[in-house]
C-alpha positions in Angstrom: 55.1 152.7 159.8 56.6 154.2 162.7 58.5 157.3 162.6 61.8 155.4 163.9 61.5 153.4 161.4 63.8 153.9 157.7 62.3 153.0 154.9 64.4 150.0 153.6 66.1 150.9 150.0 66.2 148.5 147.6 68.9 145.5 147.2 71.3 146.7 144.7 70.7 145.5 141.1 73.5 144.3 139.0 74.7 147.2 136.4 73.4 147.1 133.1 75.5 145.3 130.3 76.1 148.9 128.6 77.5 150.0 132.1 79.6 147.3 132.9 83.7 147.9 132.2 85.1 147.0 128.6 87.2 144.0 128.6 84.9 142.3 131.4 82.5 139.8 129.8 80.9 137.6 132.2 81.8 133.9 132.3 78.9 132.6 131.5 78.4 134.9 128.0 81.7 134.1 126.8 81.3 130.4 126.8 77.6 129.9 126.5 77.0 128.5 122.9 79.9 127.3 120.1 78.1 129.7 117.7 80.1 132.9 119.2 83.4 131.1 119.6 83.6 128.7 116.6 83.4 129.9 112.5 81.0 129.1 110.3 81.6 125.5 108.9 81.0 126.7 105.3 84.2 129.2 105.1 86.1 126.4 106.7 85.5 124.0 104.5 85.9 126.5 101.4 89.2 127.2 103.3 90.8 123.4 103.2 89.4 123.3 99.9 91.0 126.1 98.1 94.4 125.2 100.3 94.1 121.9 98.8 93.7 123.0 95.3 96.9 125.3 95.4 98.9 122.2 97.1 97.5 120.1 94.4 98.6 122.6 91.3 101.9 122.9 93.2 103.2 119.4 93.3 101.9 118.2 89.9 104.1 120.8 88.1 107.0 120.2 90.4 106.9 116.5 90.2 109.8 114.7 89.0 109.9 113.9 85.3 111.9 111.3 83.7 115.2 112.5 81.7 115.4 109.6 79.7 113.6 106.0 78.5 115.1 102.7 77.6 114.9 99.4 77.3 117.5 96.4 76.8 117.6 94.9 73.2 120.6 92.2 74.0 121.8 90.9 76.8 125.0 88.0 75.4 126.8 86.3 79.0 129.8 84.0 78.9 130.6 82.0 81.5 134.6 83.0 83.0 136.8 80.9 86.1 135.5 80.2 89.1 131.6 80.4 88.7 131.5 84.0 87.5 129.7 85.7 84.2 130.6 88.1 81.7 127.5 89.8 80.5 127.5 92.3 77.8 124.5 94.5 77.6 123.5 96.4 74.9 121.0 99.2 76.0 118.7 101.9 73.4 117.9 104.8 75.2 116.1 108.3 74.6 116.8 111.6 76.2 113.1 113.0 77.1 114.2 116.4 77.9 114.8 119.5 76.2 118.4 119.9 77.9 121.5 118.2 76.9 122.3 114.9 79.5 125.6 113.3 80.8 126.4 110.5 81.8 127.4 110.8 85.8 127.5 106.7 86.4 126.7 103.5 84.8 125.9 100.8 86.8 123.9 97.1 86.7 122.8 95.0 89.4 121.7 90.9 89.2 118.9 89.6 91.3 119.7 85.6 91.2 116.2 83.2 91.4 117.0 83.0 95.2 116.4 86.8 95.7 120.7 87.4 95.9 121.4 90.7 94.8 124.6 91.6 92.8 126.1 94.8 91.4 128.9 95.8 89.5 129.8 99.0 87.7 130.4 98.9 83.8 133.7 98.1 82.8 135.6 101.2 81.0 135.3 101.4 77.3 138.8 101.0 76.8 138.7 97.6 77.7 135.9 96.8 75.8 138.0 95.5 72.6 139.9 93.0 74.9 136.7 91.2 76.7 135.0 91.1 73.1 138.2 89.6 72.2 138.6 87.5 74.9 134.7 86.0 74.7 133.6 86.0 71.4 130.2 85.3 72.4 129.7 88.8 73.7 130.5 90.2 70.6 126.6 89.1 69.9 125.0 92.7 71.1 128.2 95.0 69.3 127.5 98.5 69.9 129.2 101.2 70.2 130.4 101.7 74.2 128.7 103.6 76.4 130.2 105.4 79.3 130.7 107.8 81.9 130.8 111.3 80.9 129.2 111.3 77.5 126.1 114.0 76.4 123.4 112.9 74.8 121.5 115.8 72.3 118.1 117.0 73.6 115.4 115.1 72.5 118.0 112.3 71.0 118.7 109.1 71.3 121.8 106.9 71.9 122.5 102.8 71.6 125.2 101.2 73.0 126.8 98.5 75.7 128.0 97.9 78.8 130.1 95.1 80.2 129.7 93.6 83.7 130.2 90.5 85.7 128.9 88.9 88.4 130.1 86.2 91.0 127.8 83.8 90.0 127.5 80.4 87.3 126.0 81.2 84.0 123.4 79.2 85.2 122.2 81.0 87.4 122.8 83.8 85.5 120.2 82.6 83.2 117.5 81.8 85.6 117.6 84.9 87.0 114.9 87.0 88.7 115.7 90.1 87.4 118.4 92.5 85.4 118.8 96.3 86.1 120.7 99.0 84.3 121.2 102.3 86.5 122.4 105.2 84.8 123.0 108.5 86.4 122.6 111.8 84.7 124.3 115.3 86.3 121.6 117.5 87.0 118.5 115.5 86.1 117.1 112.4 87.8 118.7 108.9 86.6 117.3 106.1 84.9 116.6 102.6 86.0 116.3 99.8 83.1 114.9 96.3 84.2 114.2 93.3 82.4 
């Protein structure tokens, strides 16, 4: 070596990780393997689990329970003008609650063998007397009226009929495909008969 000549330092090394600035983690460290940037499966699944659980507990004692449960135990029909029924329905029911129901609505709907749907609201009981009158044969399933308005004890029961009609022949009537009864309750969830 020559007197002129400097002694050449040594490239400049990278600083240490230690020595580096917080906050500045190189590229290729903060994406390098899914370990560091994704959980553990096990707590996850643990996760979804127990969240699925607590769903679970939440809708099964918040599901929707049936107020009451009935079934039709006469259904009389006499034929009036112009291809239209009278059907008198007489209808057993129980109230499955603890609470006292009312009656909000009483209603029935005919589904004919062709899949025609027909509805018709019951007739008021103070008319009752007159259509028994009027078509003895619906006199068959006597009870005591139901209607609109009227409380049923907790945990009782209650038998009584409606009267509807429908714009079609008694015929058809009797071959139909199905025969609801919906009753509506304030304050609880209504009740759907079919036979």
């Amino acid at each position: 070596m020559s007197e002129n000549e400097q002694p050449t330092a040594p490239p400049p090394q990278p600083p240490a990780l230690a020595e580096r600035p917080a906050g500045r983690i190189p590229f290729t460290q903060e994406f390098d393997r899914g370990r560091r940037t994704m959980p553990a499966a096990l707590p996850v699944v643990i996760a979804f689990a127990a969240v699925a659980i607590v769903v679970a507990v939440i809708v099964f004692f918040n599901r929707s329970k049936p107020s009451a449960a009935g079934t039709m135990t006469k259904v009389a029909s006499a034929a009036i003008q112009d291809d239209s029924v009278m059907v008198a329905i007489q209808i057993k029911f129980d109230n499955t609650t603890g609470e006292r129901l009312w009656i909000k609505s009483i209603k029935s709907e005919l589904e004919t063998a062709d899949g025609q749907k027909y509805s018709d609201d019951a007739a008021p009981s103070s008319d009752m007397d007159r259509y028994l009158q009027a078509f003895p044969i619906l006199a068959e399933s006597r009870a005591g009226a139901l209607q609109e308005e009227m409380k049923i004890p907790p945990r009782g029961a209650l038998e009584g009929m409606i009267v509807v009609s429908f714009p079609v022949s008694k015929a058809a009537f009797d071959a139909r495909k199905a025969l609801r009864v919906q009753m509506g309750f304030y304050d609880h969830p209504g009740m759907v008969i079919t036979q």
